[in-house]
Phi, psi and omega in degrees: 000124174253144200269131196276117202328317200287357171286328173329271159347288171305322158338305185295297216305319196282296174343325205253306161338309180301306190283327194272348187251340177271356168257351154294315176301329185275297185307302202303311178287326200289320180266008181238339154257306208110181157263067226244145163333314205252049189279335190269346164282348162311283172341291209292305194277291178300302203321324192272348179251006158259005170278321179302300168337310219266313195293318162318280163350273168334302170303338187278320229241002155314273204324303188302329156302287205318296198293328193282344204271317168286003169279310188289323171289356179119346212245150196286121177286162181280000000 
């Protein structure tokens, strides 16, 4: 599957969402509930709604990292 360039980005975003709102969501209920019965319907329920939250987010503000970081190393933005 090739990935189309203008995909890229959202890509990053959604990718990056997935692993930072189910793993935040998991340190955060866990160490603040507990593992209580219902901890993974918990779980489940923030982990989708800081994804929802997160990725929108992600998409305005990767791109905008990605140019400052290539400003600082020298390389021409894209």
């Amino acid at each position: 599957m090739v990935l189309p360039p203008k995909l890229i980005g959202p890509a990053i975003s959604m990718i990056t969402g997935l692993i930072t709102s189910t793993s935040m969501s998991f340190v955060g209920l866990a160490m603040n509930y507990g593992f209580q019965p219902d901890f993974a319907v918990r779980w489940l329920r923030a982990a989708a709604t800081s994804y929802v939250v997160i990725v929108p987010m992600l998409v305005i503000v990767i791109p905008r990292i990605q140019r400052f970081v290539m400003r600082q190393a020298g390389m021409p933005p894209r």
